[in-house]
VOPAGU-2260 file (C-alpha; in pm, 1 decimal, decimal comma):
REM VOPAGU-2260
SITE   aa  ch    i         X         Y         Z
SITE  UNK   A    0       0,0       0,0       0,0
SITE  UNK   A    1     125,8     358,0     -87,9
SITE  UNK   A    2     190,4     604,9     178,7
SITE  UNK   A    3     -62,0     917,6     115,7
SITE  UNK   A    4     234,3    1142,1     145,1
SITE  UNK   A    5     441,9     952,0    -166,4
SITE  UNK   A    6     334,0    1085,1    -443,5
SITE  UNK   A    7     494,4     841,6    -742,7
SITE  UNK   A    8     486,9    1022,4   -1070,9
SITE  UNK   A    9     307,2     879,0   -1384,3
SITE  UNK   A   10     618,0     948,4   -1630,5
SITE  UNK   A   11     842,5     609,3   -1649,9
SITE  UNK   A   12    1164,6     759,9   -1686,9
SITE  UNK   A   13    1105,7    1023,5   -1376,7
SITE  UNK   A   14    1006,7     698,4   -1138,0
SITE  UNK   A   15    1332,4     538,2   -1274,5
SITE  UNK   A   16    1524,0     822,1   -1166,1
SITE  UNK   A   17    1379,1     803,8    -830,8
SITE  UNK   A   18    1390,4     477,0    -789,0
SITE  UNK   A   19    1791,0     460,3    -853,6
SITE  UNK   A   20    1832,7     747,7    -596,9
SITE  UNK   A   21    1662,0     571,9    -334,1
SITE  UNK   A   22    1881,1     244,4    -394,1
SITE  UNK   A   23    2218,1     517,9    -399,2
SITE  UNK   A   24    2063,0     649,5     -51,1
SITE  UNK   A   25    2008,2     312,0     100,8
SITE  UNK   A   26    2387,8     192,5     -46,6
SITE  UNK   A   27    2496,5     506,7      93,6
SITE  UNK   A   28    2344,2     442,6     463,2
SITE  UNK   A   29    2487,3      88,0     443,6
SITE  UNK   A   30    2806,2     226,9     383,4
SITE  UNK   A   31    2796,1     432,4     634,1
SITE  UNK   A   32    2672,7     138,3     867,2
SITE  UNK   A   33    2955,4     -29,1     812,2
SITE  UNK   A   34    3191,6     206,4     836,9
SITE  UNK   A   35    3028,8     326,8    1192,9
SITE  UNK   A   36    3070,7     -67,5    1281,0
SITE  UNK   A   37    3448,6     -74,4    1188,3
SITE  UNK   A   38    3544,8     295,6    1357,0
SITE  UNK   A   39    3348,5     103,5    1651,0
SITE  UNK   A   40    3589,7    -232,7    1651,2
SITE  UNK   A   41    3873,0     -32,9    1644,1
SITE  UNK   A   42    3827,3     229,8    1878,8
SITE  UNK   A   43    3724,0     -82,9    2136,2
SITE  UNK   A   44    4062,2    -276,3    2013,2
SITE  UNK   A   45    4239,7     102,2    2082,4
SITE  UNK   A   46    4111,9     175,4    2427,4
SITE  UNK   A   47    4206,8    -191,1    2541,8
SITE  UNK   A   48    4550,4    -145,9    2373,9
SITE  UNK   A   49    4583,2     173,7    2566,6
SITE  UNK   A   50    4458,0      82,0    2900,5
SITE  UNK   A   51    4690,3    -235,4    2896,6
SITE  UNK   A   52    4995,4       0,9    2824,0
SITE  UNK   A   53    4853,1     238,0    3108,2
SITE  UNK   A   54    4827,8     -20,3    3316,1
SITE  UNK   A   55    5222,8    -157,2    3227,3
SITE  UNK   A   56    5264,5     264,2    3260,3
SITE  UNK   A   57    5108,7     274,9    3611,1
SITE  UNK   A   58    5355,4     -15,9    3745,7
SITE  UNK   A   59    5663,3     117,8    3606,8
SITE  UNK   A   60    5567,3     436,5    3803,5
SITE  UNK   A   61    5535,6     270,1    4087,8
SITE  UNK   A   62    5847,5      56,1    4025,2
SITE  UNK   A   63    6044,0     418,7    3989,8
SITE  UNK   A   64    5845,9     640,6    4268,1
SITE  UNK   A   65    5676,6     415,8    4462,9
SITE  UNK   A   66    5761,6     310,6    4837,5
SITE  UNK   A   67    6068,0      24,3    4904,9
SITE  UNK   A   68    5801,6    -230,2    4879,9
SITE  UNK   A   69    5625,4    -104,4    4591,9
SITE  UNK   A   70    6014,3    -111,9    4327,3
SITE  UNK   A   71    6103,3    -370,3    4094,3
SITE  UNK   A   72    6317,1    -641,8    4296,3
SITE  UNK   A   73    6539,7    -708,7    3928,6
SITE  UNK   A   74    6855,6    -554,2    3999,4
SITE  UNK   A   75    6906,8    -589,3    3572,8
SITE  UNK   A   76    6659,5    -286,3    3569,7
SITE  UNK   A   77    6836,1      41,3    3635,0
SITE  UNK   A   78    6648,2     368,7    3659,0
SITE  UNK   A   79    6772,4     459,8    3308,0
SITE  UNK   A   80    6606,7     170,5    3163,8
SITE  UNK   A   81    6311,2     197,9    3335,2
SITE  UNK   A   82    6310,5     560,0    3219,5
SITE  UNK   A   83    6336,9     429,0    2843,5
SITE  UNK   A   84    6014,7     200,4    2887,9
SITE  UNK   A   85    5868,1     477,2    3022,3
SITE  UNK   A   86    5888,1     683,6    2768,6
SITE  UNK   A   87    5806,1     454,8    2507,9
SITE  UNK   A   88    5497,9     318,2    2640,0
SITE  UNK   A   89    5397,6     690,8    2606,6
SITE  UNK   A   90    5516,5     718,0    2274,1
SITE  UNK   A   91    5272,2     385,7    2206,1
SITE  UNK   A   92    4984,0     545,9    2337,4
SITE  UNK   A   93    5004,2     854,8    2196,8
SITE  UNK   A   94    5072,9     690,7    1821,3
SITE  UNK   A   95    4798,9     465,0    1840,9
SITE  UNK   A   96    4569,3     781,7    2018,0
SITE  UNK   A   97    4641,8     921,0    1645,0
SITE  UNK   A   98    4587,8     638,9    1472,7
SITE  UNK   A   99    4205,3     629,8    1610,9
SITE  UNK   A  100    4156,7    1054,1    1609,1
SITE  UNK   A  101    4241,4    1051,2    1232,1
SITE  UNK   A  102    4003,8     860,0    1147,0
SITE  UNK   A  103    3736,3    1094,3    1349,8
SITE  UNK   A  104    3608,9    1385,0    1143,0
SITE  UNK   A  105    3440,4    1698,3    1253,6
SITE  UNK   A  106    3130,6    1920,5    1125,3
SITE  UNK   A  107    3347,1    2227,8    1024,3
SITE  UNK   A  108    3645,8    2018,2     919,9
SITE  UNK   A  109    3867,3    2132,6    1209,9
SITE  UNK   A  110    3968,1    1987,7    1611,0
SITE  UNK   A  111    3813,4    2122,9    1898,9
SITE  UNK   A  112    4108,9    2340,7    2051,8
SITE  UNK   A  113    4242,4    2147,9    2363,9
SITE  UNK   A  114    4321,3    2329,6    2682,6
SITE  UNK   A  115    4681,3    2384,7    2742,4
SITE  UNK   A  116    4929,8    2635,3    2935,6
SITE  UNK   A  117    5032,7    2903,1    2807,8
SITE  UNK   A  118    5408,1    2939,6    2650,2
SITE  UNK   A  119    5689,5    3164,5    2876,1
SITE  UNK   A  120    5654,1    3537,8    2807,3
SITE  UNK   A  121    6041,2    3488,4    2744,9
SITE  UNK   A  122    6004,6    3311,8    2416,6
SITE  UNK   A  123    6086,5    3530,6    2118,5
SITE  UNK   A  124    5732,3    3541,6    1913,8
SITE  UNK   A  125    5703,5    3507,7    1533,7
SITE  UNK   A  126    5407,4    3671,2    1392,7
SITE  UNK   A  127    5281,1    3460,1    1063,8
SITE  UNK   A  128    4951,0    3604,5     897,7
SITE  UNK   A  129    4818,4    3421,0     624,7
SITE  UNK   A  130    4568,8    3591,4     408,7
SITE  UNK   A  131    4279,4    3448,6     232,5
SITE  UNK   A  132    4339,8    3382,3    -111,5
SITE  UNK   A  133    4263,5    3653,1    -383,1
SITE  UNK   A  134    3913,0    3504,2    -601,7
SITE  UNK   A  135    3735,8    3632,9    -918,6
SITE  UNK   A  136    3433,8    3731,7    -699,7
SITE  UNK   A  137    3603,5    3922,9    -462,7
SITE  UNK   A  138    3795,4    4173,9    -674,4
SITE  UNK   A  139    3642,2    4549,7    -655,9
SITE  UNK   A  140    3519,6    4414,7    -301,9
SITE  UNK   A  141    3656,4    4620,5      28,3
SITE  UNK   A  142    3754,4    4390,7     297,8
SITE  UNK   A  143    3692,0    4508,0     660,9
SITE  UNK   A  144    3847,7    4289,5     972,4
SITE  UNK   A  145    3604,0    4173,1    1203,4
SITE  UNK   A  146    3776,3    3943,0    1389,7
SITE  UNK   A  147    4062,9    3704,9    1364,7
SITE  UNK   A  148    4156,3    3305,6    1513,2
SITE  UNK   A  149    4531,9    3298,0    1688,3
SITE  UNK   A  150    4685,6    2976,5    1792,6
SITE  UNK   A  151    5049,9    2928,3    1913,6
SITE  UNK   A  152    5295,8    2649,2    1865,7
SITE  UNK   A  153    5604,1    2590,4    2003,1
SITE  UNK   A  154    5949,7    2623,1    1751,0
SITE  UNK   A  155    6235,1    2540,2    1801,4
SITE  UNK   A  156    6570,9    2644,5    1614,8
SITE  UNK   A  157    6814,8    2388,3    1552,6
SITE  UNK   A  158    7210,4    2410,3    1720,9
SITE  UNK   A  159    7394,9    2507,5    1380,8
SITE  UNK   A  160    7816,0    2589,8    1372,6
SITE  UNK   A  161    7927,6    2830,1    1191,7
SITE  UNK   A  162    8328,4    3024,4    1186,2
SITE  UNK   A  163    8346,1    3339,0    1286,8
SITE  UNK   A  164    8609,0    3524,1    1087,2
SITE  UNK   A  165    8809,1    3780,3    1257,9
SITE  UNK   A  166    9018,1    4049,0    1029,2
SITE  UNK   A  167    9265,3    4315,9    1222,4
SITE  UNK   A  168    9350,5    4518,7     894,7
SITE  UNK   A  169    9714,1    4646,4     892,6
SITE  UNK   A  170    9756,8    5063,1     841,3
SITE  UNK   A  171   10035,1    5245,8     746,7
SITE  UNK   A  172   10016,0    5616,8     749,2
SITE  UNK   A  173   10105,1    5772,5     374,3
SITE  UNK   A  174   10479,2    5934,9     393,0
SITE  UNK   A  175   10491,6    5896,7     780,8
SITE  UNK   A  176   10672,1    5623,3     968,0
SITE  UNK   A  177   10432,0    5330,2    1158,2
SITE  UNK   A  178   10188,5    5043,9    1125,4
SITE  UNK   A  179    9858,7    5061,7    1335,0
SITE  UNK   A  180    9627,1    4747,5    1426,2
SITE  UNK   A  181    9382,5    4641,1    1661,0
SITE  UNK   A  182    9521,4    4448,4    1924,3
SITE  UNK   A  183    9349,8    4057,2    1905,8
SITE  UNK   A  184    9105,1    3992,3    2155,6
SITE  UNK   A  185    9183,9    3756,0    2437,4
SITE  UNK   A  186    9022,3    3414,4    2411,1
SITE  UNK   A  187    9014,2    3175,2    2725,7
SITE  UNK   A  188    9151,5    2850,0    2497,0
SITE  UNK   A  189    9448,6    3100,1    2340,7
SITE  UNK   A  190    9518,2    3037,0    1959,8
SITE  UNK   A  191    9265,8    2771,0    1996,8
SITE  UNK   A  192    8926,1    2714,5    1766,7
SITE  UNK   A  193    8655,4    2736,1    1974,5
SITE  UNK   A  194    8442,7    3065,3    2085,7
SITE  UNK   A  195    8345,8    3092,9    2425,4
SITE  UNK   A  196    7981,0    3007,6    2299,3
SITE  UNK   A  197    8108,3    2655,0    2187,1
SITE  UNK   A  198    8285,5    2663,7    2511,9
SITE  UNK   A  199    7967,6    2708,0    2704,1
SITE  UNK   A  200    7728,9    2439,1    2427,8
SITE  UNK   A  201    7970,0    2161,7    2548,3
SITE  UNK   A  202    8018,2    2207,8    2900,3
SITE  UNK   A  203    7637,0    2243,2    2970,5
SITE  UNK   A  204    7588,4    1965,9    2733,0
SITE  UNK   A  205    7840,5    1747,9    2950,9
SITE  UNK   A  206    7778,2    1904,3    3290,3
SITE  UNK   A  207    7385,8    1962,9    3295,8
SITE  UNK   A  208    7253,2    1736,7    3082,9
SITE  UNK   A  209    7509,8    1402,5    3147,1
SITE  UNK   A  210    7595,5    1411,3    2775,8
SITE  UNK   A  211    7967,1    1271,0    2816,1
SITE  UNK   A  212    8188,8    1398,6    2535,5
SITE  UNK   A  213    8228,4    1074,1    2310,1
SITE  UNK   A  214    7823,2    1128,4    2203,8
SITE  UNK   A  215    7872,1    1469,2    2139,4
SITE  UNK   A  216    8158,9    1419,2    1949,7
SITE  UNK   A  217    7900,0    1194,0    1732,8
SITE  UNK   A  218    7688,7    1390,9    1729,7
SITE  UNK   A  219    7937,0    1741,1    1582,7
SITE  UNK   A  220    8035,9    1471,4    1321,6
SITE  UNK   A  221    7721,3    1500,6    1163,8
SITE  UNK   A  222    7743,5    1831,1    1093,1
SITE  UNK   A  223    8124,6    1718,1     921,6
SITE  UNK   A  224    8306,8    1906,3    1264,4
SITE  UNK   A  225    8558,8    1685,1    1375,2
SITE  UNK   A  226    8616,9    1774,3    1717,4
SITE  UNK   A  227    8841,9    1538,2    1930,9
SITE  UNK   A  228    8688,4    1393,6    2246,1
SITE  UNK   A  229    9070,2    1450,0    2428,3
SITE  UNK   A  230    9046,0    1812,6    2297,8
SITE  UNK   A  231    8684,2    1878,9    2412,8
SITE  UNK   A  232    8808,4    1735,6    2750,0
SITE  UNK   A  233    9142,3    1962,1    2763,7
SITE  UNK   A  234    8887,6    2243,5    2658,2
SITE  UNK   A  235    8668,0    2146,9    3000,4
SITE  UNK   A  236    8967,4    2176,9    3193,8
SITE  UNK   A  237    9092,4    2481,6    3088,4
SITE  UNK   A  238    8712,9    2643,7    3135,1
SITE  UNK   A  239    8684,0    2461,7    3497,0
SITE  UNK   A  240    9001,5    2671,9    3591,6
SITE  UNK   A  241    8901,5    2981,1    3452,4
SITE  UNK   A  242    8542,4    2964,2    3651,1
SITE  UNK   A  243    8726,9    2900,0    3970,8
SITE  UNK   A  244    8724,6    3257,2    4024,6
SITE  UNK   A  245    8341,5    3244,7    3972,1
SITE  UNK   A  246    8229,6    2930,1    4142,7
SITE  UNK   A  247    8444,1    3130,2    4485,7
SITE  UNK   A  248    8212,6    3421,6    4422,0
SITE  UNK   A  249    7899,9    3240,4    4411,2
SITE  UNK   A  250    8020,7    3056,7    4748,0
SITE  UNK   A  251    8099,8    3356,2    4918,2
SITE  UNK   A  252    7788,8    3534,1    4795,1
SITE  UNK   A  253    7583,6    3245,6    4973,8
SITE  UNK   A  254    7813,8    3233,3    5285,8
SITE  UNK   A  255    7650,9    3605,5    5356,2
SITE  UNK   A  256    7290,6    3458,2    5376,5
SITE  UNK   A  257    7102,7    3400,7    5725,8
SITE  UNK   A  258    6975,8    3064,8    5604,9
SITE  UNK   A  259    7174,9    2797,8    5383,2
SITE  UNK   A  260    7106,9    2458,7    5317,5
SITE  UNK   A  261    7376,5    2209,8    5319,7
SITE  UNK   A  262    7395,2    1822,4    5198,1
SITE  UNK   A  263    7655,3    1591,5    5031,7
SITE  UNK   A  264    7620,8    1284,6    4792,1
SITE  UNK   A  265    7813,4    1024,7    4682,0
SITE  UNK   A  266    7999,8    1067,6    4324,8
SITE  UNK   A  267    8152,5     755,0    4125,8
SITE  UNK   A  268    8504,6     893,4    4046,7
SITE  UNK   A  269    8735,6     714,3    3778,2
SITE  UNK   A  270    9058,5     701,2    3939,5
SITE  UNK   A  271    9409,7     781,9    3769,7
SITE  UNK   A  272    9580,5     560,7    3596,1
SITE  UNK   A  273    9373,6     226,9    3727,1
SITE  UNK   A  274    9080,6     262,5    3491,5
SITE  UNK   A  275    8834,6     210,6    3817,0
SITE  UNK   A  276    8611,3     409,1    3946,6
SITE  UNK   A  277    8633,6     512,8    4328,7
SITE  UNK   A  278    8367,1     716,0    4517,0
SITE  UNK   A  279    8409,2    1073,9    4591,1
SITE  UNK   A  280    8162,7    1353,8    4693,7
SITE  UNK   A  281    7963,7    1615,3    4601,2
SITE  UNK   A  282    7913,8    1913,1    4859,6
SITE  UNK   A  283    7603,4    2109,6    4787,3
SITE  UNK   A  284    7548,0    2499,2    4968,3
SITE  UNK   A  285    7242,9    2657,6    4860,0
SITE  UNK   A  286    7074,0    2988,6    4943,6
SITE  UNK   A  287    6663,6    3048,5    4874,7
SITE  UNK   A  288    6534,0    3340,9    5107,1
SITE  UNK   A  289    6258,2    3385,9    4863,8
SITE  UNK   A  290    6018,9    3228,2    5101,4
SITE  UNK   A  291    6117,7    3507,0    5375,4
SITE  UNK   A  292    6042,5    3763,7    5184,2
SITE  UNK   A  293    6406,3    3796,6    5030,5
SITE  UNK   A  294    6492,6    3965,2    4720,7
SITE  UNK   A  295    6826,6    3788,1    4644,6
SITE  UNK   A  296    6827,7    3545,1    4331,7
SITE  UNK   A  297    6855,3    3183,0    4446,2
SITE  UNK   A  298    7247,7    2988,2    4452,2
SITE  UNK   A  299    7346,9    2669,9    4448,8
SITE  UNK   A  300    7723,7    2616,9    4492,5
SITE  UNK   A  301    7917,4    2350,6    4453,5
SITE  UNK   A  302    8249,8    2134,9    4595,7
SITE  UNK   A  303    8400,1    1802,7    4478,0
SITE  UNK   A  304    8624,1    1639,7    4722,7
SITE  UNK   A  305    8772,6    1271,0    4767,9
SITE  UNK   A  306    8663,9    1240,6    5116,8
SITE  UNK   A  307    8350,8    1335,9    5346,5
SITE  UNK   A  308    8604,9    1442,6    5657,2
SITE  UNK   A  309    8459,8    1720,9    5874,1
SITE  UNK   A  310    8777,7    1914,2    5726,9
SITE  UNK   A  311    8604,7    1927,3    5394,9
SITE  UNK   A  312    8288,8    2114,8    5538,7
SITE  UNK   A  313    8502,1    2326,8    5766,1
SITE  UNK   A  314    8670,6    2469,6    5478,5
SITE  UNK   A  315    8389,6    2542,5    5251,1
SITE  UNK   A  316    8201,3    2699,4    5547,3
SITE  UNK   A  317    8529,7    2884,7    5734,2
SITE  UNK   A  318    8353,6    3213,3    5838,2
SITE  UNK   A  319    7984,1    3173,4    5809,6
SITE  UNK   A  320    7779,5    3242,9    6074,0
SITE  UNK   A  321    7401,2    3138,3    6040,2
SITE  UNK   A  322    7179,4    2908,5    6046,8
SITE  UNK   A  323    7257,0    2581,1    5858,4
SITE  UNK   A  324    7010,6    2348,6    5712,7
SITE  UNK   A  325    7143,5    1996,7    5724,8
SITE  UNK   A  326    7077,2    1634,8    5801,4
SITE  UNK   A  327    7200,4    1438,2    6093,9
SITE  UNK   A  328    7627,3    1373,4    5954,2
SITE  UNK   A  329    7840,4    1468,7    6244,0
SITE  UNK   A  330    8077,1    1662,8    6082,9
SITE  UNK   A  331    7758,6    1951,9    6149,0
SITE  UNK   A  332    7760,2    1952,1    6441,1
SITE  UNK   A  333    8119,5    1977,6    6524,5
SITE  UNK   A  334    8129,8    2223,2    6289,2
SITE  UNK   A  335    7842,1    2415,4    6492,0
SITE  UNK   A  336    8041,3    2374,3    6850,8
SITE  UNK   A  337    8266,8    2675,9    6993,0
SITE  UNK   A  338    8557,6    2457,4    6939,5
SITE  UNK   A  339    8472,7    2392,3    6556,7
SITE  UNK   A  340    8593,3    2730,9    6483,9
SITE  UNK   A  341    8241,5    2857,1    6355,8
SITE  UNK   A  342    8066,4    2962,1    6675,0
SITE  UNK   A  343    7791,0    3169,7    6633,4
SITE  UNK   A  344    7620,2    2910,6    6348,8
SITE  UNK   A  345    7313,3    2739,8    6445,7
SITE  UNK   A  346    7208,5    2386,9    6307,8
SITE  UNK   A  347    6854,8    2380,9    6179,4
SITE  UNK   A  348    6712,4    1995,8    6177,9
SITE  UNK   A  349    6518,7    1880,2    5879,1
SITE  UNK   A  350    6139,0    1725,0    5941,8
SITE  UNK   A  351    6205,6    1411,0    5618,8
SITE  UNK   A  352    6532,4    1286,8    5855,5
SITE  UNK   A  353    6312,3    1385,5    6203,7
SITE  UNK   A  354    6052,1    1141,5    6068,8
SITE  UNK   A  355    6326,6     875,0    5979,3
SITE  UNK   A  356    6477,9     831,3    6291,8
SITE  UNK   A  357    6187,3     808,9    6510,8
């Protein structure tokens, strides 16, 4: 029976017509069925992917920040390797996150915008406009700005070398007796190659981010610089004695503070000439009085020594009088006593190592 709103037309050829668009619209919804079905399979197969490498995600959190009982008992998995599974269970998640979002379209063509922090007001901005493009139908037309859509995205510009190329010219004066010239600028590696930038790009490199000189010395090479790993490391000794005078003046800069913290940690030290490591130490003397209403910047000093003698402290604190931060070592609190030869410091406890010992 016909519906009484279906009106089918007499004509042949018009009922045809019809008839072929309805099967295109029902092909069309199957399609679209199906396609629904399959976006449906794999978004399930996705989110169980995902939550099994959360789940592996979660435990190797716990294994890495997690309470004594809570780590990984294998003493074949160091915190660097745990750090590298880390990472690339995130790097699995977030690939197969993609996998599933490109196959998601939206009504206007474009994503949401997600919520995210704001970049430093320190980075340098780059302004890029793009205009609509010029069309037939708009020319004669006056455009008037009503409004526009900003987004930001973080650049980055990549480490390049280059030589800097320094000319004194040589002057003599026209039917007068004498040469004139600039005198050369001094240079902390003397007749050497590097700048004091280059200087500065391998110690951080080496010092802050533990990137020993052998991988950066792969990684100059492929840029074609050869630079020596034994030069890079005569380089880093030269520089370490030319700070001296700097690293003093940050120590004696924090030595004038009411408050300092103090602590020391073990360092693995390759000794000379046996190709073993031994363990030194790492002294540690900061200064913070932002939390007391200070306006000083924030220091961190520190001293390397072969040895965690009281005599080692002594030294690096000869003079100060204040109150000292520490945990329980002895060599504080001789160091605090009249006979210590720093009377007048005080000894403040800290709560984690309170808690500890109780």
């Amino acid at each position: 029976m016909t519906p009484p709103d279906l009106q089918l037309p007499d004509d042949v050829e018009t009922l045809k017509a019809m008839l072929l668009a309805m099967a295109e619209k029902a092909a069309r919804a199957d399609a679209l069925e199906s396609e629904v079905a399959d976006l449906k399979a794999r978004n399930a197969d996705a989110d169980g992917r995902i939550e099994r490498l959360t789940q592996i995600l979660k435990a190797f959190d716990r294994a890495r920040f997690g309470q004594r009982s809570e780590k990984l008992a294998s003493p074949t998995i160091d915190d660097e390797q745990q750090a590298f599974v880390f990472e690339e269970i995130e790097t699995g998640i977030a690939a197969i996150r993609a996998q599933v979002n490109k196959s998601v379209t939206y009504p206007d063509g474009k994503r949401p915008p997600r919520p995210r922090k704001g970049f430093a007001p320190h980075l340098e901005r780059v302004e890029v406009v793009i205009e609509p493009d010029e069309v037939p139908e708009h020319v004669g037309k006056q455009k008037v700005l009503i409004g526009e859509d900003v987004s930001e995205r973080l650049d980055v510009v990549p480490a390049k070398f280059r030589v800097i190329v320094t000319r004194r010219p040589k002057y003599a004066f026209k039917n007068e007796d004498g040469v004139i010239q600039a005198a050369a600028p001094t240079h902390i590696i003397e007749g050497g190659i590097p700048t004091e930038a280059l200087l500065a790009q391998i110690a951080v490199s080496k010092y802050a981010d533990g990137l020993p000189l052998y991988r950066q010395e792969a990684i100059y090479a492929r840029d074609k610089v050869e630079l020596d790993r034994k030069l890079m490391a005569q380089w880093m000794g030269k520089l370490g004695f030319e700070l001296n005078i700097l690293a003093d003046y940050i120590l004696a800069e924090i030595k004038k503070a009411e408050r300092i913290f103090a602590d020391e940690t073990t360092l693995p030290t390759l000794a000379p000439g046996s190709g073993s490591a031994k363990t030194a130490w790492l002294w540690a003397y900061a200064r913070d009085d932002r939390p007391f209403g200070g306006s000083g910047p924030p220091m961190v000093a520190y001293r390397f020594e072969d040895s965690r003698a009281g005599d080692r402290v002594a030294r690096h604190l000869s003079g100060y009088r204040g109150i000292l931060q520490v945990d329980g070592y002895g060599a504080y609190n001789k160091l605090a006593r009249s006979d210590g030869g720093n009377d007048g410091m005080m000894l403040a406890g800290c709560w984690s190592h309170t808690a500890a010992s109780r």
